[in-house]
C-alpha positions in Angstrom: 222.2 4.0 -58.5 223.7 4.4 -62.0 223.8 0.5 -62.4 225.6 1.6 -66.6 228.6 2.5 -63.5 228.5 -0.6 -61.9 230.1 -2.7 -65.0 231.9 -0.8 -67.7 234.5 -0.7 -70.4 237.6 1.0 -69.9 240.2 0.7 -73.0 240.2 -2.8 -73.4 239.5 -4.2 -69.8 236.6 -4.1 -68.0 236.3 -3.3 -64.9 233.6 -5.6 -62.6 232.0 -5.1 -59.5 233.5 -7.3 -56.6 230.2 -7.2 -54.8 228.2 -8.7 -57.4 230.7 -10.9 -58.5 230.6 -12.4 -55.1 227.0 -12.7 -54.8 225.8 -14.4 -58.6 229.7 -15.7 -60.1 232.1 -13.9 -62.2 230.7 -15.6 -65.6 227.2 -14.6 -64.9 228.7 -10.7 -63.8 230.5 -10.9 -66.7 227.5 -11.6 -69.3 225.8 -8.5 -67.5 228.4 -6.6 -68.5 228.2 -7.2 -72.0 224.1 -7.1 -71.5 224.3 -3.4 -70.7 226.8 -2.6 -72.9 225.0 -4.3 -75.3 221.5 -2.3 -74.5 223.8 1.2 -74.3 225.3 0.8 -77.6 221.9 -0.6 -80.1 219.0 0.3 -77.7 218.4 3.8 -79.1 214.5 4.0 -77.3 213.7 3.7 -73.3 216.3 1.8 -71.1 213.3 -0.5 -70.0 212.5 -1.6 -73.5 213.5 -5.2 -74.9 216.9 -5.4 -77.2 217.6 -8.4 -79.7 220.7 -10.2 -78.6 221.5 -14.1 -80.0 224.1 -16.6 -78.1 226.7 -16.8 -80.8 226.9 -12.7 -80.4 226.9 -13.2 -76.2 229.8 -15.8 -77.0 232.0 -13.8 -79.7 232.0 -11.0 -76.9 232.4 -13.4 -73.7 234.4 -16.1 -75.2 232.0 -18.6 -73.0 230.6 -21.8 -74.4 227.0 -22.0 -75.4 225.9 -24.2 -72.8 227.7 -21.7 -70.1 226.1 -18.5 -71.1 222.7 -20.5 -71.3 223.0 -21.5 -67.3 224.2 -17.8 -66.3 221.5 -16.4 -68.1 219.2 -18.7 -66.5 220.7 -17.3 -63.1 220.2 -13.8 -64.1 216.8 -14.4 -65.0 216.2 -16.4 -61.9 217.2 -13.7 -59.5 215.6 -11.0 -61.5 218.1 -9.1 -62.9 217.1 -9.4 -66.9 213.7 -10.3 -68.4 214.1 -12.7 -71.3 211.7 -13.6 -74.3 213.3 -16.7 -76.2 212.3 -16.7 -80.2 211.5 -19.5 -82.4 215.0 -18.5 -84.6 216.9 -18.9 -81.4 217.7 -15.3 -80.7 216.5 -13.3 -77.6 215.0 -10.3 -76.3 216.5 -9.0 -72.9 215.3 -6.2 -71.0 217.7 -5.0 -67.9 216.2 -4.9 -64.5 218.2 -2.2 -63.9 215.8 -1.4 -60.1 216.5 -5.1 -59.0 220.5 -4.6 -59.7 220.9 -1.4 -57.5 219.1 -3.3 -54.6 221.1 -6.5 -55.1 224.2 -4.4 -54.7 223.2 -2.4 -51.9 222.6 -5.5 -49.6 219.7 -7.3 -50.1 220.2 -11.0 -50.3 219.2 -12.9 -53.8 216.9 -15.5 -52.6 217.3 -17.7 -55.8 214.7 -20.6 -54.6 211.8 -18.1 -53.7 212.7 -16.4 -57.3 212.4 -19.5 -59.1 209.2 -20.2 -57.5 207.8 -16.8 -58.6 209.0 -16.7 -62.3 208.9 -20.1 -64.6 213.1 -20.6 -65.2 213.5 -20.2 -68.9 213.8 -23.7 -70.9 217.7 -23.4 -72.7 216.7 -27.2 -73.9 217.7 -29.0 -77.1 214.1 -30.3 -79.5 214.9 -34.0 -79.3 214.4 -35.8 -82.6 211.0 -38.2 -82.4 210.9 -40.0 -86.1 207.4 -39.8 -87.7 205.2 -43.0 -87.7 204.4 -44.4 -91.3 200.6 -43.1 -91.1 202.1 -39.5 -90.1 204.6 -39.7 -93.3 201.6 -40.5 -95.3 199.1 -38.1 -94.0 202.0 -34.9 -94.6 202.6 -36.3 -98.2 198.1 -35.4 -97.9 198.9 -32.2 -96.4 201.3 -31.0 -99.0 199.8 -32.0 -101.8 202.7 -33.8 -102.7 203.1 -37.5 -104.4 203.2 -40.3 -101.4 206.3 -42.2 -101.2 205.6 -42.3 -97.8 207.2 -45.6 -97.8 210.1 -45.3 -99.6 210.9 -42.0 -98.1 210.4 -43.9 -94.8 212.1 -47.2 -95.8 215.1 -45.2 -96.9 215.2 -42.8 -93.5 215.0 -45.9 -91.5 218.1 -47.4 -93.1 220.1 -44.3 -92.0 218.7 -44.1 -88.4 217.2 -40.9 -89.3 219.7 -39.2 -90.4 220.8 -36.4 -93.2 224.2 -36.9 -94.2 226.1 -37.7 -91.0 224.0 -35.5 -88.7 220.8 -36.7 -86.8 217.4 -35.2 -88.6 216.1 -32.3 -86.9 213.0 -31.9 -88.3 211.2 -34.9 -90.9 208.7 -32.5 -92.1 210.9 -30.3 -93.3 212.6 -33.6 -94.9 209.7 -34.8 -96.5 209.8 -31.1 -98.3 212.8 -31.4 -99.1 211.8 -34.8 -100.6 209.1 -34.0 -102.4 210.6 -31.3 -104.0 213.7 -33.3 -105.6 211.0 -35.9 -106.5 209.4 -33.6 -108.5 212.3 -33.0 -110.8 212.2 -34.9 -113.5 213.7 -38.1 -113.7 214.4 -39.3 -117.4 213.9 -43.4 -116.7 213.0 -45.6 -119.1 210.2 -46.9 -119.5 211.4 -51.0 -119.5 213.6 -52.8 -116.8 217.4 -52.0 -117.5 219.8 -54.2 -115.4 222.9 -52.0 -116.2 220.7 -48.8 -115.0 220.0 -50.8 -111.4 223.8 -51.8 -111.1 224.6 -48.1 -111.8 222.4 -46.6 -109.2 223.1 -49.2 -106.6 224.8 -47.0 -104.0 221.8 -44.4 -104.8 218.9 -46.1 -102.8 216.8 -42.9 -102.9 216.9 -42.9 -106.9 217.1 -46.4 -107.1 213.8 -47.0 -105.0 212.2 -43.9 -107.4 212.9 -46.1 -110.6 211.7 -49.1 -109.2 208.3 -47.5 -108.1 208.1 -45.9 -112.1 208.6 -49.7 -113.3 205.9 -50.4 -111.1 203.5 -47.8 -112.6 204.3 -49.2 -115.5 202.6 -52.8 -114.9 206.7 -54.6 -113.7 207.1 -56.9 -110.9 209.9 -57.7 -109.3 211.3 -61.4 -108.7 213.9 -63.1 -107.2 215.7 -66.1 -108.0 219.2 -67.5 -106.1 220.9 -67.6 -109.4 219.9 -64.4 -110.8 219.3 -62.2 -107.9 216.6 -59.8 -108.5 214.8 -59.3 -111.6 212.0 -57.5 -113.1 209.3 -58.7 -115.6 206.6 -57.3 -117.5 203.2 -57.8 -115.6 200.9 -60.0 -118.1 
């Protein structure tokens, strides 16, 4: 069976094959459609080859949400009807099962659990964020060759729950790049506590912690008293 039949475009409809919309959903039929459209119009070598396909493309063509297409491929994969790689970048590489499709519409019933026992379901999950312990922080500042404010890239991480803007952090290494790389522009401080320069870069506690560690290099201590607040002096 021609299984490029089964599931194709006609003007602007398409027309779907009731039998396999009753045995795996309409949605996941529906995907499949666009699969092997998708592997008729780009796939220029052997049908059985892998094609390139990301979930933002599945969705502009679907009109599906993310996590929908994810679950449906899931099921197509399950019951042996595409091959899937997943990439790092978050795009994919299908192959249609074209053989498996022609027997699922000529009868044979999709046994779904003994499918999922043969074949490892493929993992559509979201990295969760795990903040980096001090002694990590420090050791990557090591690893990059890169100057350690470990701490105050930590300390000021931690005040913002780990996040970059209003968003959650995704990945602190590639923070602390990102870190080291604005640190090592050049910052014209002076060279002597300047109270008016600290007021200024109050709401800045990235900068604001970078001149307080140059004072510091410098030989200045910090002090605090109830009537003057904080305060530097030259270390004797």
């Amino acid at each position: 069976m021609n299984t490029s039949n089964i599931l194709f475009p006609r003007s602007q409809y398409v027309v779907l094959h009731r039998k396999l919309i009753q045995q795996i959903g309409i949605e996941s039929t529906l995907i499949l459609s666009e699969l092997i459209d998708w592997e008729e119009q780009y796939q220029k070598k052997k049908r059985k080859e892998y094609f390139k396909i990301t979930l933002e493309e599945i969705q502009e063509k679907t009109g599906l949400t993310i996590s929908k297409i994810k679950n449906n491929i899931n099921n197509l994969y399950k019951i042996n009807f595409i091959d899937v790689l997943v990439k790092k970048n978050g795009s994919m590489e299908v192959k249609i099962l074209h053989p498996d499709i022609s027997i699922g519409l000529k009868g044979k019933n999709i046994d779904t659990k003994k499918q999922t026992k043969e074949k490892q379901i493929i993992a559509f999950k979201k990295t969760r964020f795990k903040k980096p312990t001090l002694n990590e922080l420090k050791n990557y500042f090591l690893e990059i060759k890169a100057e350690d404010e470990s701490e105050i890239m930590f300390d000021y991480y931690e005040s913002k729950g780990w996040k970059v803007g209003r968003a959650p952090m995704k990945c602190w290494k590639s923070a602390t790049r990102n870190w080291s790389r604005r640190t090592n522009k050049k910052n014209d401080f002076p060279n002597f506590y300047d109270k008016k320069l600290e007021l200024k870069l109050g709401n800045d506690i990235e900068t604001l912690s970078k001149y307080h560690k140059h004072l510091k290099k410098l030989g200045w201590i910090s002090s605090y008293s109830p009537s003057s607040g904080m305060t530097w002096r030259k270390k004797i």
